[in-house]
Biopython code that builds the backbone (N, CA, C, O; Angstrom):
import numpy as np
from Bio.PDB.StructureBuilder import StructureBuilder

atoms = [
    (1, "UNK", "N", (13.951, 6.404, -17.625)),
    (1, "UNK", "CA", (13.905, 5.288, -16.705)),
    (1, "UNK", "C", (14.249, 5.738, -15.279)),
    (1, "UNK", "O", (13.456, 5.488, -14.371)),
    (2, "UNK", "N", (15.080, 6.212, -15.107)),
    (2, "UNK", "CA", (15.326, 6.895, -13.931)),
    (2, "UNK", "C", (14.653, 8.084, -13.463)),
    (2, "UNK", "O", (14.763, 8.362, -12.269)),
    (3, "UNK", "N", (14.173, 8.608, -13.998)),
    (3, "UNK", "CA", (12.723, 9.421, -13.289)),
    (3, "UNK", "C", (11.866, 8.759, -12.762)),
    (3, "UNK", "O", (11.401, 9.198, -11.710)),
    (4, "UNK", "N", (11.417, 7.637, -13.233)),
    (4, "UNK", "CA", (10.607, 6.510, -12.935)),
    (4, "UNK", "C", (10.572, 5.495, -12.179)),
    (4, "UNK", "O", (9.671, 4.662, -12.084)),
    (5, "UNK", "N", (12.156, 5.586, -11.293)),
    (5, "UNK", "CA", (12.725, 4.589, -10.612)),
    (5, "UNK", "C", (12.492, 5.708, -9.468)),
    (5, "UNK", "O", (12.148, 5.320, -8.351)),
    (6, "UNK", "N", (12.677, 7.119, -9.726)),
    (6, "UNK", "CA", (12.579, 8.263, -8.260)),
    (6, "UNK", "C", (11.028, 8.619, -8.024)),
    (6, "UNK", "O", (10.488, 9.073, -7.015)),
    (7, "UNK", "N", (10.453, 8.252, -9.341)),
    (7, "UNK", "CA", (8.758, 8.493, -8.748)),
    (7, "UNK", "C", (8.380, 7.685, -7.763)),
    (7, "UNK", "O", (7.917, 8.068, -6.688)),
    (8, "UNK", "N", (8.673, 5.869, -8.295)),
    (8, "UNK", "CA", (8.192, 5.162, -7.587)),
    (8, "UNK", "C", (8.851, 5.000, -5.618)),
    (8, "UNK", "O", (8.128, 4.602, -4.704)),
    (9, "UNK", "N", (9.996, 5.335, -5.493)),
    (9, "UNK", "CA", (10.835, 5.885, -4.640)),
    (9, "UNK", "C", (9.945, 7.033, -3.469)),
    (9, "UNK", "O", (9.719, 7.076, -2.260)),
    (10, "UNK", "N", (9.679, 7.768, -4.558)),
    (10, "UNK", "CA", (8.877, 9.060, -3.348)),
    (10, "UNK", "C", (7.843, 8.490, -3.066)),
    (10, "UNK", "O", (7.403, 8.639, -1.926)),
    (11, "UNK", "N", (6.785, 7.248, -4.487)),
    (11, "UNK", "CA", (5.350, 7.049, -4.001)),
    (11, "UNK", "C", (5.840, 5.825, -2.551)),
    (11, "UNK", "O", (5.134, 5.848, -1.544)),
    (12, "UNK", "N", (6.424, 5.357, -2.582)),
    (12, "UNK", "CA", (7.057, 4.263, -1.511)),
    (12, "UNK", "C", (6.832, 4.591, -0.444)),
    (12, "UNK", "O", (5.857, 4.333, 0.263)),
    (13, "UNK", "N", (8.039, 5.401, -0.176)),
    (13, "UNK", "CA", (8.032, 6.451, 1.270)),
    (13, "UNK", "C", (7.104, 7.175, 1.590)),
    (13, "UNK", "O", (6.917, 7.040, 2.800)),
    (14, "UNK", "N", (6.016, 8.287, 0.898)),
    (14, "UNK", "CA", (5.116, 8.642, 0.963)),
    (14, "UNK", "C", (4.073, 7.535, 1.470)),
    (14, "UNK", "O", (3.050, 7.947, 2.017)),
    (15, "UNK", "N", (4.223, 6.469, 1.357)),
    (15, "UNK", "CA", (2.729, 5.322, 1.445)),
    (15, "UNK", "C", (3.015, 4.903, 2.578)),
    (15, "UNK", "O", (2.069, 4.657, 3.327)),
    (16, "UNK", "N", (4.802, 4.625, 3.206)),
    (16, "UNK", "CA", (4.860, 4.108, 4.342)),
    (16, "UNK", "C", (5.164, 5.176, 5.713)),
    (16, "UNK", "O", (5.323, 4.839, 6.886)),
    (17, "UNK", "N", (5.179, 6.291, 5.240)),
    (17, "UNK", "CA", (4.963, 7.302, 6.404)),
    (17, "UNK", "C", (4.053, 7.786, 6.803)),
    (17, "UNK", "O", (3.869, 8.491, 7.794)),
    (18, "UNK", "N", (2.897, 7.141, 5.421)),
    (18, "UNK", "CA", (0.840, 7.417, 6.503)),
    (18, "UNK", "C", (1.051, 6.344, 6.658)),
    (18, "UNK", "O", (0.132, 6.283, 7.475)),
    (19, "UNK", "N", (1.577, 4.937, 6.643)),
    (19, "UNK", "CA", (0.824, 4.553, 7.471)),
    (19, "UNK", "C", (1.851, 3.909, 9.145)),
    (19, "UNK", "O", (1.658, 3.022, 9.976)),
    (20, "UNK", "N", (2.875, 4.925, 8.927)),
    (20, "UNK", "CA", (3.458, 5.233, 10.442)),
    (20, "UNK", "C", (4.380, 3.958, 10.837)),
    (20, "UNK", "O", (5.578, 4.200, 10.984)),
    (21, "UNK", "N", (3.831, 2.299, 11.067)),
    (21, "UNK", "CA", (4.468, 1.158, 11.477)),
    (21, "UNK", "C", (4.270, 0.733, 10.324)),
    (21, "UNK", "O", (3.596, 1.178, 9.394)),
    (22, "UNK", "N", (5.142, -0.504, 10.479)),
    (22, "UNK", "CA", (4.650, -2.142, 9.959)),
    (22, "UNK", "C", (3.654, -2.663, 10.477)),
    (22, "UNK", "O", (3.171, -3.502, 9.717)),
    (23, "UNK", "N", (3.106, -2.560, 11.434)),
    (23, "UNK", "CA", (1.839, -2.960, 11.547)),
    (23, "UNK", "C", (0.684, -2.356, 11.059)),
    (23, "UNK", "O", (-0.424, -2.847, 10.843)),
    (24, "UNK", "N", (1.218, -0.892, 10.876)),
    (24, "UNK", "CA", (-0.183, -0.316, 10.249)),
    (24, "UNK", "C", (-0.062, -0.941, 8.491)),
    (24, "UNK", "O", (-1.087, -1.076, 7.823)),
    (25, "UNK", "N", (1.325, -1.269, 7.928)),
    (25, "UNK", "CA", (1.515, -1.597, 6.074)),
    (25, "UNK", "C", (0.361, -3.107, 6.453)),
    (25, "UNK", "O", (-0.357, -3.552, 5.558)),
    (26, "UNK", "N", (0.363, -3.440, 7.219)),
    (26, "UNK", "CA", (0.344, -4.688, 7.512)),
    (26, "UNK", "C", (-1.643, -4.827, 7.618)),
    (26, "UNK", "O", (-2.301, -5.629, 6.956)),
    (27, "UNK", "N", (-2.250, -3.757, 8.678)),
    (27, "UNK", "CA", (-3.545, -3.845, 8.950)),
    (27, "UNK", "C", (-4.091, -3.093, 7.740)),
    (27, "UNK", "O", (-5.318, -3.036, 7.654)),
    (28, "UNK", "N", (-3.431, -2.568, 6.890)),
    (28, "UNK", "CA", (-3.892, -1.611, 5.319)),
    (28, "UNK", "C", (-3.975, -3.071, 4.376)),
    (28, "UNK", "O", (-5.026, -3.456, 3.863)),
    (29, "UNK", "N", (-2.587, -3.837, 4.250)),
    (29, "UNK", "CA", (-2.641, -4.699, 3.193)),
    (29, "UNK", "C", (-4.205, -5.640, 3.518)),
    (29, "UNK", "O", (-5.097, -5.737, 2.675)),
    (30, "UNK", "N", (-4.265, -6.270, 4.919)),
    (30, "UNK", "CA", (-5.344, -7.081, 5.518)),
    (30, "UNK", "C", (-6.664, -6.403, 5.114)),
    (30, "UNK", "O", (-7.546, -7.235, 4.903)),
    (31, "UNK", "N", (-7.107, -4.917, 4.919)),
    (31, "UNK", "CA", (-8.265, -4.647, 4.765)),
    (31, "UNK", "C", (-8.390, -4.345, 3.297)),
    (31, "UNK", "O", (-9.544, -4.262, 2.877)),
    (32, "UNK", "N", (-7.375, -4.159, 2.415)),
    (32, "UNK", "CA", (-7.438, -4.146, 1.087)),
    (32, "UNK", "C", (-7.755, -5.651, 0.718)),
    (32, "UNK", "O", (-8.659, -5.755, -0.112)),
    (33, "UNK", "N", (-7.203, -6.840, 1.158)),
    (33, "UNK", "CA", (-7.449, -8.456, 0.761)),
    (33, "UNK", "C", (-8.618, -8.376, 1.237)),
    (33, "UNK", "O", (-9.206, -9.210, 0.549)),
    (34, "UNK", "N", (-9.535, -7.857, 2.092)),
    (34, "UNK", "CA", (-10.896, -8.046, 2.851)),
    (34, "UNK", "C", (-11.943, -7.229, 1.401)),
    (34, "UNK", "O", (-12.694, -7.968, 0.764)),
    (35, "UNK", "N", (-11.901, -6.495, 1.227)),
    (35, "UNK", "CA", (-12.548, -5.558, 0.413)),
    (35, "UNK", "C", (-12.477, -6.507, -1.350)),
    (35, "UNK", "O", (-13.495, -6.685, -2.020)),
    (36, "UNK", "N", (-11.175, -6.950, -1.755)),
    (36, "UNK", "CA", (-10.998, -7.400, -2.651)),
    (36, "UNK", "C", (-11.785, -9.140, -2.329)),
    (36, "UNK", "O", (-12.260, -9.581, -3.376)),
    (37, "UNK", "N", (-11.955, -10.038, -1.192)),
    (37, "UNK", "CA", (-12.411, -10.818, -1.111)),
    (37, "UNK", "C", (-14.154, -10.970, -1.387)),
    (37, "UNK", "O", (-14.859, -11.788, -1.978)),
    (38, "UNK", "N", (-14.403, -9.683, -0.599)),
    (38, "UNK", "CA", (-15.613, -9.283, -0.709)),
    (38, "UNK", "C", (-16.200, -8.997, -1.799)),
    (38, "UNK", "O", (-17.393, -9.293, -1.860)),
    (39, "UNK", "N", (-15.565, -8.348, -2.973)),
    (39, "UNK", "CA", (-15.893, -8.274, -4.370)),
    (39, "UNK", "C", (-16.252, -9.243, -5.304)),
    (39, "UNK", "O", (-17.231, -9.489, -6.009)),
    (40, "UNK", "N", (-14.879, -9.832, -5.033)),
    (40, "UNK", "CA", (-15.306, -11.262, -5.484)),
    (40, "UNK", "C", (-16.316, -12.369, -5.507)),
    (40, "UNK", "O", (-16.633, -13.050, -6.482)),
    (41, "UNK", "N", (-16.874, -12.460, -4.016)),
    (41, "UNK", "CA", (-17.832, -13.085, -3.364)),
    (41, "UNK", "C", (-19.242, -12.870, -4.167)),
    (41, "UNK", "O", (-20.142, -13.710, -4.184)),
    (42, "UNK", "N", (-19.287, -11.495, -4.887)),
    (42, "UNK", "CA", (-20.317, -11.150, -5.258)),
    (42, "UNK", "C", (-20.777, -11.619, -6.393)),
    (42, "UNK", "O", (-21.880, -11.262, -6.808)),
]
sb = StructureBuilder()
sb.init_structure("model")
sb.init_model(0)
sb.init_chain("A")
sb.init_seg("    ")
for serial, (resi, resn, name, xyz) in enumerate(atoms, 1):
    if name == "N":
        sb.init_residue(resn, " ", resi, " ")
    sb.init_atom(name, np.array(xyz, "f"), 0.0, 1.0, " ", f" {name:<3s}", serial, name[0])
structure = sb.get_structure()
């Protein structure tokens, strides 16, 4: 369990240091809901 609590830990930090701000977590989450809207649509 605790290996698993430090994986998700590194994948965290790793995800929020590409993408630099909160605004960039922020313009990533917005184009992932765009892409997933778009799927749907279909």
């Amino acid at each position: 369990m605790k290996t698993l609590i430090r994986l998700t830990l590194i994948a965290s930090l790793l995800s929020l240091a590409a993408c630099n701000t909160v605004r960039g977590i922020g313009q990533d989450i917005e184009k992932l809901g765009s892409t997933i809207e778009g799927a749907a649509k279909k």
